[in-house]
C-alpha positions in Angstrom: -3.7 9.2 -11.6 -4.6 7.6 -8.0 -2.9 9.7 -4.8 -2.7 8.2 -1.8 -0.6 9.8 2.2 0.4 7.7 4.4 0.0 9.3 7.9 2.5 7.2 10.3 5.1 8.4 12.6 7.1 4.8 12.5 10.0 6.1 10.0 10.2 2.1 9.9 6.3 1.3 9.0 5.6 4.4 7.2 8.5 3.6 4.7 7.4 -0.7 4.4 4.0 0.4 3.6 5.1 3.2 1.3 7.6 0.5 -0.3 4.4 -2.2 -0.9 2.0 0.2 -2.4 4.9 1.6 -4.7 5.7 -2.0 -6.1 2.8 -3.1 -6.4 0.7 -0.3 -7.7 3.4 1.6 -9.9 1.2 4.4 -10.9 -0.4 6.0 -7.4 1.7 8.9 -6.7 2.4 8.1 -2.9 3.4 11.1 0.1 3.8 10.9 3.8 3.3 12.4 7.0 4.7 11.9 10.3 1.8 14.0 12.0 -1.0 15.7 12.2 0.3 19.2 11.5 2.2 17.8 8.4 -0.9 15.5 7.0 -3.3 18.5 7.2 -0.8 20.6 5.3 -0.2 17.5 2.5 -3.8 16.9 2.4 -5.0 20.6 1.7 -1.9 20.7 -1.2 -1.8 17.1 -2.3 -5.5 16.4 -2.5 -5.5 12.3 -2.0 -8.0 10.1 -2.9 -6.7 7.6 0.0 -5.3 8.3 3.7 -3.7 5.5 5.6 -4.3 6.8 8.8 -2.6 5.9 11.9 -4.9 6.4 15.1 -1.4 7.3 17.8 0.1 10.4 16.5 2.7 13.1 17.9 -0.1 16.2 18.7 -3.6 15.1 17.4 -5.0 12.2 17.3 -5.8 10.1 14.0 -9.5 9.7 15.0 -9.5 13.3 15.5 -7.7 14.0 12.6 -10.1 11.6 10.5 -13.5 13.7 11.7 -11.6 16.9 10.7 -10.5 15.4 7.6 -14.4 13.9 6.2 -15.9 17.4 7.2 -13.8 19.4 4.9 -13.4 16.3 2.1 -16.2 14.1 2.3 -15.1 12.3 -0.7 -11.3 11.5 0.7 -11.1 7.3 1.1 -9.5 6.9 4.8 -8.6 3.6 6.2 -7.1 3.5 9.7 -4.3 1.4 10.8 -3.4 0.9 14.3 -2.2 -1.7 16.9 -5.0 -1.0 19.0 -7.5 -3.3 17.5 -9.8 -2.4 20.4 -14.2 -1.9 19.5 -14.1 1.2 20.8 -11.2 2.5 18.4 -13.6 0.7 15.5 -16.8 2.2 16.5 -14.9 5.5 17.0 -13.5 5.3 13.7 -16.9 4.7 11.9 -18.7 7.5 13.4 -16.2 9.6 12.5 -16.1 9.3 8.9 -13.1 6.2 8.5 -14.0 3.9 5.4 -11.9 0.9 7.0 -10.2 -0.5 9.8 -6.8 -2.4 9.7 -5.0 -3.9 12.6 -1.5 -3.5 12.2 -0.3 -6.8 14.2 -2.3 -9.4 12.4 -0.4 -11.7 10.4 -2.4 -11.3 7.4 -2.1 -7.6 7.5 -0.1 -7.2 4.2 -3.1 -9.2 2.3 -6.1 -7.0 4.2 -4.2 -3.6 2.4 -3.7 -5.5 -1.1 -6.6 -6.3 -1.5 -8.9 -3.6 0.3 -6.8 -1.5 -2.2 -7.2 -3.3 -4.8 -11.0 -2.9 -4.8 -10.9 0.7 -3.9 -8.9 0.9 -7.3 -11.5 -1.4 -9.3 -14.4 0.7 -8.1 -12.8 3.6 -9.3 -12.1 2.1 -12.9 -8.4 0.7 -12.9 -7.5 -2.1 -14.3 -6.5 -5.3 -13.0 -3.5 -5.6 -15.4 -2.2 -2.2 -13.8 -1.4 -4.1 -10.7 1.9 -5.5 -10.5 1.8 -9.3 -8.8 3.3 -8.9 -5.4 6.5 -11.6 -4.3 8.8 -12.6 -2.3 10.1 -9.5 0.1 13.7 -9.7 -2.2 12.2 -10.4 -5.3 9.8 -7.1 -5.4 13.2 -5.1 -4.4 15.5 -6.5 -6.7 13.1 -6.8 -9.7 12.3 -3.5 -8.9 15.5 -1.9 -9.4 16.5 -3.5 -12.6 16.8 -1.8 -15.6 14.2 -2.2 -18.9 17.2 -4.2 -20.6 18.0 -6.3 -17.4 14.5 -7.1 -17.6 14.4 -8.1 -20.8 17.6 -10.2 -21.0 15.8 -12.3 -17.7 12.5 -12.0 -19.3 14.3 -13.7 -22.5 15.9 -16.4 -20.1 12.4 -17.7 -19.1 11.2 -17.5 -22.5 9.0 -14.8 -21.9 7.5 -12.9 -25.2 8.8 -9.4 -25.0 6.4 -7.9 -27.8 5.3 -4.6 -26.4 5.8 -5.0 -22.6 6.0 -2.2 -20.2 8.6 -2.7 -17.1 5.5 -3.5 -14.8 4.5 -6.2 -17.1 7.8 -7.5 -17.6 8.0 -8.0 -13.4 4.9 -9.6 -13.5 5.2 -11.7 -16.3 9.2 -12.9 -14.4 6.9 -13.2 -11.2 4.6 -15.6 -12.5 7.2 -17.3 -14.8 9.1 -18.2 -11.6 6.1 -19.6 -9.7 6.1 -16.9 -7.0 2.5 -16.2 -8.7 -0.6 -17.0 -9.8 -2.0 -15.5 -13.5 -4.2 -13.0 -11.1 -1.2 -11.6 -9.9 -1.6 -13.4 -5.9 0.9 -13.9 -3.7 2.3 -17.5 -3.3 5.7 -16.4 -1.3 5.2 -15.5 2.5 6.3 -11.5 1.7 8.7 -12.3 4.5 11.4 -9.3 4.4 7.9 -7.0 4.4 5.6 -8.5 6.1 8.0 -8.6 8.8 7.6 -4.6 9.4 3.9 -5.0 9.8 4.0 -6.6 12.5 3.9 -5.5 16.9 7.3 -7.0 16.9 9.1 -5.4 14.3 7.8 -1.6 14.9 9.9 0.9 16.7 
């Protein structure tokens, strides 16, 4: 079992992000926090192996929140995400404790969390074939929703073998069928309906 909190007070961003890591890692066991005051209170009952940590926050401070956070759990994996992609909010994350920095308004944004979580996850032992291909904004959402037998009956369609599948490997297998995919599970589509959110324009 992998936990990870996503401490955000965007409703908006807090739930995309949420959304992505839900899809396309189906086993972490995901919670959020709007603040500081909640994510100290999830982190001391929840125990996470990963923070997403946004640096503006109602009350304290992210950076704050991130020294507090390594002295009592030196072990806890946080990676800060901000729109203030300024050296001074990087060098202040370093020196207190923050194992990465990700600027919310790049364009690649969605990629940099993938894949920085996806080698978190292989250093800690997980398999590759856990991780379910990430597509198309609409296709991770409505793949997502159907049933094992809906699956199946559009798994059969493509002429996909259904011998022993699980429903994450049913998605993925559809994914890559349909060319939204690679066999490693990368991202052809632009992620549009998703990516959208993690970007300065689309934040409230």
């Amino acid at each position: 079992m992998f936990r990870a909190l996503v401490v955000e007070d965007s409703v908006t961003y807090r739930q995309a992000l949420i959304n992505l890591l839900s899809y396309q890692f189906p086993f972490m066991v995901l919670r959020e926090a709007g603040d500081g005051k909640e994510a100290l209170e999830k982190i001391n009952s929840f125990l996470p192996d990963l923070v997403f940590m946004d640096i503006e926050l109602p009350g304290e401070n992210g950076l704050e929140l991130t020294r507090k956070l390594k002295s009592t759990y030196p072990e806890i994996i946080i990676i800060i995400l901000t729109n203030f992609d300024l050296s001074e909010s990087r060098n202040a994350a370093s020196r207190y404790g923050a194992s990465h920095f990700i600027s919310k308004g790049s364009p690649s944004t969605v990629n940099e969390i993938l894949v920085l979580v996806k080698s978190i996850l292989s250093d800690m032992g997980f398999a590759e074939c856990d991780f379910v291909g990430l597509s198309n904004g609409q296709n991770i959402i409505g793949e997502g929703k159907m049933t094992v037998k809906e699956l199946q009956k559009k798994a059969r369609a493509l002429g996909i073998k259904l011998a022993g599948r699980r429903k994450t490997e049913l998605i993925k297998a559809i994914q890559i069928a349909e060319g939204n995919f690679d066999c490693f599970g990368s991202a052809r589509g632009s992620c549009d309906q998703i990516t959208c959110l993690f970007r300065k324009e689309c934040l409230h």
